[in-house]
N, C-alpha and C positions, 0 to 999 in steps of 0.2 A: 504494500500500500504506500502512494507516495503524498508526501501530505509537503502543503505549501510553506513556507513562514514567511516572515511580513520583516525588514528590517523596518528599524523605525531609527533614523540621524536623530541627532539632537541638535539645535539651533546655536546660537553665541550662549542667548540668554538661558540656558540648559534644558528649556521644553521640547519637546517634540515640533522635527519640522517634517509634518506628512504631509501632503497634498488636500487629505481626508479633512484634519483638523482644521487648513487655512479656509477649505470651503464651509464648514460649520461658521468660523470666526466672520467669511466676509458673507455670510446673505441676511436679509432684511430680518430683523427681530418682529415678532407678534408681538397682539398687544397684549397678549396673557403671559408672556414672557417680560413685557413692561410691566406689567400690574404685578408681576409675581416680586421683581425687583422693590419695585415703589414698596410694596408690603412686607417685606423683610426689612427694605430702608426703616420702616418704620419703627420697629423694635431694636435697631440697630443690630444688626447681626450677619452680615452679606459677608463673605469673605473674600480678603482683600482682589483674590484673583477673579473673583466672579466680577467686584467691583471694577475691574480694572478694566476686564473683555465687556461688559454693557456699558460703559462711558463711551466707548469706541462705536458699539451699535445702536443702542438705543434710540428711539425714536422723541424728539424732548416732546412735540405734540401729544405722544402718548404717553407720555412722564406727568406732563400737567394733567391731563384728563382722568389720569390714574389714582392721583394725587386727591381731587377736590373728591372723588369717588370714595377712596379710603377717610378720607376727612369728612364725609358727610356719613358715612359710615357710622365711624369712630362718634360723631357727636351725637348719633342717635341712639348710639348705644348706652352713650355718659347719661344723656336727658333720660333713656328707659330704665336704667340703673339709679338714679334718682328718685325717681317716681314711686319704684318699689319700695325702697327704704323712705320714703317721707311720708307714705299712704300709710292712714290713720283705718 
């Protein structure tokens, strides 16, 4: 049986330079891949390299859109969580 293997170079900056990867890196981000961003941004927790490859893709239109969506979110939740504990 003959079975294939895959070399994989590494680049200057010691990640992987495959053809595979740079096509991942350069096509258009979705916007549930923006909203997923904005929504980890918001608890602060993205890590650095994830940080690093969506500042490069992202779309900011769908960064803002993402944004006031999680923030109107977030404030409906604070108002329903209020209401519970202040209701007599």
């Amino acid at each position: 049986m003959h079975t294939e293997s895959k070399v994989v170079t590494m680049n200057a900056a010691g990640g992987p330079d495959d053809e595979a990867d740079k096509a991942a890196t350069n096509r258009p981000i979705r916007f549930g891949e923006s909203f997923k961003a904005v929504f980890w941004s918001f608890f602060g927790v993205r890590k650095r390299s994830d940080l690093e490859r969506d500042a490069a893709r992202l779309n900011p239109i769908h960064v803002v859109i993402a944004a006031f969506l999680l923030m109107a979110v977030f404030i409906g939740l604070l108002i329903t969580v209020v209401h519970f504990v202040t209701a007599k």
